[in-house]
C-alpha positions as CSV (number, residue, x, y, z in Angstrom):
1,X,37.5,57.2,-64.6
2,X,41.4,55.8,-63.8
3,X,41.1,58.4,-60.9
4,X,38.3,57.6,-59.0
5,X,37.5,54.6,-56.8
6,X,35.8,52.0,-58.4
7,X,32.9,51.6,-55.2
8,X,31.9,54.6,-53.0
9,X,28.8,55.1,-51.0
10,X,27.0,57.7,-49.3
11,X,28.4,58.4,-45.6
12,X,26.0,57.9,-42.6
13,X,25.4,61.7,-42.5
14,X,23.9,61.8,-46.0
15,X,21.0,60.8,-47.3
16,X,18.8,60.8,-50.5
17,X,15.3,61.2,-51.1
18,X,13.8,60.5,-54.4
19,X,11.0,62.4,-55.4
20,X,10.9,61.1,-59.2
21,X,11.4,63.9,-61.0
22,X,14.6,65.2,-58.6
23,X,16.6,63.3,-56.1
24,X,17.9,65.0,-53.2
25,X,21.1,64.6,-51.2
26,X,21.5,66.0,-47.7
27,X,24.6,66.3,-45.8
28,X,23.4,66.7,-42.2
29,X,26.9,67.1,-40.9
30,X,27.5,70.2,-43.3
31,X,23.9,71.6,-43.8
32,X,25.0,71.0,-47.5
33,X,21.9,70.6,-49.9
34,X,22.2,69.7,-53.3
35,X,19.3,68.3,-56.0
36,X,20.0,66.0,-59.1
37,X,18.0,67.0,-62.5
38,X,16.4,63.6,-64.2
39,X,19.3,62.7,-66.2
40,X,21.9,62.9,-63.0
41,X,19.2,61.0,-60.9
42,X,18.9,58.5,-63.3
43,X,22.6,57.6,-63.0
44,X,22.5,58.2,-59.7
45,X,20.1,55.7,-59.4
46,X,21.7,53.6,-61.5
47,X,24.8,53.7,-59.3
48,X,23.1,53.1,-56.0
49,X,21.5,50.3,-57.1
50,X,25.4,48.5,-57.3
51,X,27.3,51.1,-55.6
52,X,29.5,51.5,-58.7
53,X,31.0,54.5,-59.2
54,X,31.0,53.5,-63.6
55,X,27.2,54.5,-63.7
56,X,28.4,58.2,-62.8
57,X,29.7,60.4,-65.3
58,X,33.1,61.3,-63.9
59,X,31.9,65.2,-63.6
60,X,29.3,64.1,-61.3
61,X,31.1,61.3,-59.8
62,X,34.2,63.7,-58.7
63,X,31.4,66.1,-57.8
64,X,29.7,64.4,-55.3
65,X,33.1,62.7,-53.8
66,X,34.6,66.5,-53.4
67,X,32.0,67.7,-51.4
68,X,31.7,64.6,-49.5
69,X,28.2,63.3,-50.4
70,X,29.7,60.1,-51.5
71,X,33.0,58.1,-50.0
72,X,35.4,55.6,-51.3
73,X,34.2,51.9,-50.2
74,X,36.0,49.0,-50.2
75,X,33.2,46.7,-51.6
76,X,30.1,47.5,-53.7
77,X,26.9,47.9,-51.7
78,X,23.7,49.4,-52.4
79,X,22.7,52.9,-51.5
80,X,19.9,53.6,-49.3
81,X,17.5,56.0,-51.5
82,X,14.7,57.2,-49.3
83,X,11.1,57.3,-51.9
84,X,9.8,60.6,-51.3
85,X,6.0,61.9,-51.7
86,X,5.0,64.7,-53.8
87,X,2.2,67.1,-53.3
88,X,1.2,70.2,-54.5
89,X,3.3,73.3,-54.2
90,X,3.1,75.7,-51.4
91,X,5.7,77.6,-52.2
92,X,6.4,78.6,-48.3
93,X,3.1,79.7,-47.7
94,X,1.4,77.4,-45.8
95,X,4.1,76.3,-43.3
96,X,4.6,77.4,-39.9
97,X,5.2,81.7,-40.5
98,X,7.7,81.1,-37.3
99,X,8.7,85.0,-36.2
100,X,6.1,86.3,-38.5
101,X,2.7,85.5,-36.6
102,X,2.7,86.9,-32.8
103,X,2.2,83.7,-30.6
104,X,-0.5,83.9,-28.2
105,X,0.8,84.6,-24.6
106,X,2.4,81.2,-22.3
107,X,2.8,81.2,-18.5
108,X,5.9,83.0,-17.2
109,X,7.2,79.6,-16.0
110,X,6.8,78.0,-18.9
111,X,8.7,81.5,-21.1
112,X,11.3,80.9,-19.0
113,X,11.8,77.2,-19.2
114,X,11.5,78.0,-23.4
115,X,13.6,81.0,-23.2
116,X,16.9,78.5,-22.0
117,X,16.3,76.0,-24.3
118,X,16.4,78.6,-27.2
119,X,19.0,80.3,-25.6
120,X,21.3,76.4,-25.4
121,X,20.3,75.7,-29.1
122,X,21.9,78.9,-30.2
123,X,24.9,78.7,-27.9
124,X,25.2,75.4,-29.7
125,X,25.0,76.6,-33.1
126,X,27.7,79.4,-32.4
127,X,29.9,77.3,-30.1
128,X,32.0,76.2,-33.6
129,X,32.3,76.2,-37.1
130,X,29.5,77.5,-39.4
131,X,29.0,75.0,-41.6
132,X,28.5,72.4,-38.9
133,X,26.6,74.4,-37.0
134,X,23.1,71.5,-38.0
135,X,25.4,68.7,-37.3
136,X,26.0,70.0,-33.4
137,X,22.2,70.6,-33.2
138,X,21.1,67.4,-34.2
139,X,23.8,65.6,-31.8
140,X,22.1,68.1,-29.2
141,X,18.6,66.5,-29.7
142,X,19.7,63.1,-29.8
143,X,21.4,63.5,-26.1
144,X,18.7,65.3,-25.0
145,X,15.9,62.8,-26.5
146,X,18.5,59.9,-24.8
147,X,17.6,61.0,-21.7
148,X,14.0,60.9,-22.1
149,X,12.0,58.1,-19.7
150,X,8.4,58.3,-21.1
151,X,6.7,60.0,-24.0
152,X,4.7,63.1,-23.7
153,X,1.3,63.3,-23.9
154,X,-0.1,65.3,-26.6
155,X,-0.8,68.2,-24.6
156,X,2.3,68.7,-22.8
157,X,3.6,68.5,-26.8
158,X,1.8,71.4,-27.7
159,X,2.3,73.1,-24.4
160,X,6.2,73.4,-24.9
161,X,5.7,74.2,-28.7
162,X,3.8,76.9,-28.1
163,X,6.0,78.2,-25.4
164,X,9.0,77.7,-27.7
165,X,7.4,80.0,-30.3
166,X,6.5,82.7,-27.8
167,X,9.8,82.8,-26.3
168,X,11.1,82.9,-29.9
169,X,8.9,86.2,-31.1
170,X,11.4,87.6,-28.2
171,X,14.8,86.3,-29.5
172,X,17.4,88.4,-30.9
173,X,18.9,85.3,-32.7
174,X,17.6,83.7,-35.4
175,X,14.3,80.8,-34.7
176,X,13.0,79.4,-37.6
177,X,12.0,75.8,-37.8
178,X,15.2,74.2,-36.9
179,X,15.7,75.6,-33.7
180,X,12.0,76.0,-32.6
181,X,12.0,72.2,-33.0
182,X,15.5,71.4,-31.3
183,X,14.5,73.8,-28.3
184,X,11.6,71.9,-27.8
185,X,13.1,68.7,-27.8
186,X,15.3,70.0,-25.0
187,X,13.0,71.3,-23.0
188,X,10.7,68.5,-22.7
189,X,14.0,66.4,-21.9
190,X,14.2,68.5,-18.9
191,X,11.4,67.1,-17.6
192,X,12.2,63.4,-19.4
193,X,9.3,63.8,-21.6
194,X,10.1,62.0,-25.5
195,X,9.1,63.7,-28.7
196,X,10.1,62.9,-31.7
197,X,12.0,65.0,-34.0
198,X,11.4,65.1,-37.5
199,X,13.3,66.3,-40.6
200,X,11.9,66.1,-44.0
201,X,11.6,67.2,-47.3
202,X,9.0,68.1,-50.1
203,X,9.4,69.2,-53.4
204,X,7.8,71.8,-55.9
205,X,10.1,72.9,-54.9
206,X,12.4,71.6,-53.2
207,X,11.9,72.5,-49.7
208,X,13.2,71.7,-46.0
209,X,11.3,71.6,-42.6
210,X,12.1,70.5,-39.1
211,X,9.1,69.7,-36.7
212,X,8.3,67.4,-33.4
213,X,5.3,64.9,-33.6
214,X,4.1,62.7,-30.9
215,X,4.9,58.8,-29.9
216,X,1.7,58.2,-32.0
217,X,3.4,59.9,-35.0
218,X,1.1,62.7,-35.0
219,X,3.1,66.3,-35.8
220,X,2.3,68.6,-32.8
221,X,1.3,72.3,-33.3
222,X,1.9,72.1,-37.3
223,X,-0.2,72.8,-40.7
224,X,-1.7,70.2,-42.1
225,X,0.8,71.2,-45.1
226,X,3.0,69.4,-42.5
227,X,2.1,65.7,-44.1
228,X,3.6,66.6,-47.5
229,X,7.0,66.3,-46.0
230,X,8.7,63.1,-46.0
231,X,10.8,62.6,-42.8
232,X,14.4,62.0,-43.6
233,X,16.3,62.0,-40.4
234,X,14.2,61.4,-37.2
235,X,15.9,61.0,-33.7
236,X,14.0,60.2,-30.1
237,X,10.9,57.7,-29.6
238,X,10.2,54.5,-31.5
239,X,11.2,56.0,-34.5
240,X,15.0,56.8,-33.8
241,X,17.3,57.3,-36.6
242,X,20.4,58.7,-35.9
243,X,23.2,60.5,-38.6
């Protein structure tokens, strides 16, 4: 391993989540996704418990360096490993059917209001390249939820949920979880309402899912499939965390 620094760490924009079984590594500037099998976890493990790269096989340690999930460091620190629950597989199912299930009808007012904040999340995600298209997202909700004075109540929550999905069974451009969520982060901020928004992670398999949830930390408008995620970025409110 001549080649390779002897210390390296994840950068701010990645993180892990453990599960056991299969750790996780997200890169939320690149959207990147990539799972470690037992034995690759177990060094992984191994090496973010010194941040030494010598507990990596060099495959996986040159691995994870070329597509950026780990850095040179000057000095060996730990990794942050988030523990991650398991739960029974849903395979999809049970989540949110966003675009599938027709939404039940929202004031015009309130369309309208959803209708731009969709419309500003997917100017957002076309306004560069691609493969940072989550990164500009998430920097989106975390001006947005900046700007926020007092948290909403639980109903206004749901209120702009729901409007986000309505306006969203009308979009030409992709909404699925991701923006549903952002868009309603927005539009509450344009009333200076706080939500908190939520990404997490479950496994069996290995799945991804973006959602709002109240001050309280109570997910609005979800499943109750919803709790088997395990948040692994959240931005706005008490619980800010940012990339």
């Amino acid at each position: 391993m001549a080649d390779l620094p002897d210390f390296a760490a994840p950068p701010p924009h990645v993180r892990a989540a453990d599960f056991g079984h299969v750790l996780v590594l997200i890169d939320y500037r690149s959207g990147h996704v990539q799972g470690l099998l037992p034995a690759t976890a177990e060094r992984f493990r191994d090496a973010a418990r010194t941040g030494h790269t010598g507990y990596l096989n060099e495959r996986l340690a040159t691995q994870l360096l070329t597509a950026g999930l780990l850095t040179p460091a000057p000095t060996a620190t730990q990794w942050p490993v988030i523990r991650a629950t398991t739960a029974t597989a849903s395979w999809g199912s049970t989540e949110h059917p966003a675009g599938i299930t027709r939404p039940a009808p929202v004031p015009a007012r309130a369309l309208l209001g959803a209708a731009a904040a969709l419309t500003a999340i997917t100017a957002v995600e076309a306004a560069g390249d691609r493969r940072t298209a989550m990164f500009r997202v998430i920097n989106a909700v975390h001006r947005a939820a900046s700007s926020c004075r007092r948290p909403a109540t639980p109903e206004q929550a749901a209120a702009a949920v729901l409007a986000v999905r309505a306006a969203g069974w009308h979009s030409p451009a992709r909404t699925a979880c991701l923006e549903e969520s952002a868009a309603t982060v927005l539009l509450l901020a344009s009333r200076r309402l706080a939500v908190t928004w939520c990404h997490g992670i479950a496994a069996d398999p290995v799945r991804l899912h973006a959602w709002v949830q109240t001050e309280d930390g109570a997910p609005v408008a979800e499943p109750a499939s919803t709790g088997a995620y395990t948040p692994v970025l959240t931005l706005g409110a008490r619980h800010h965390r940012q990339p």
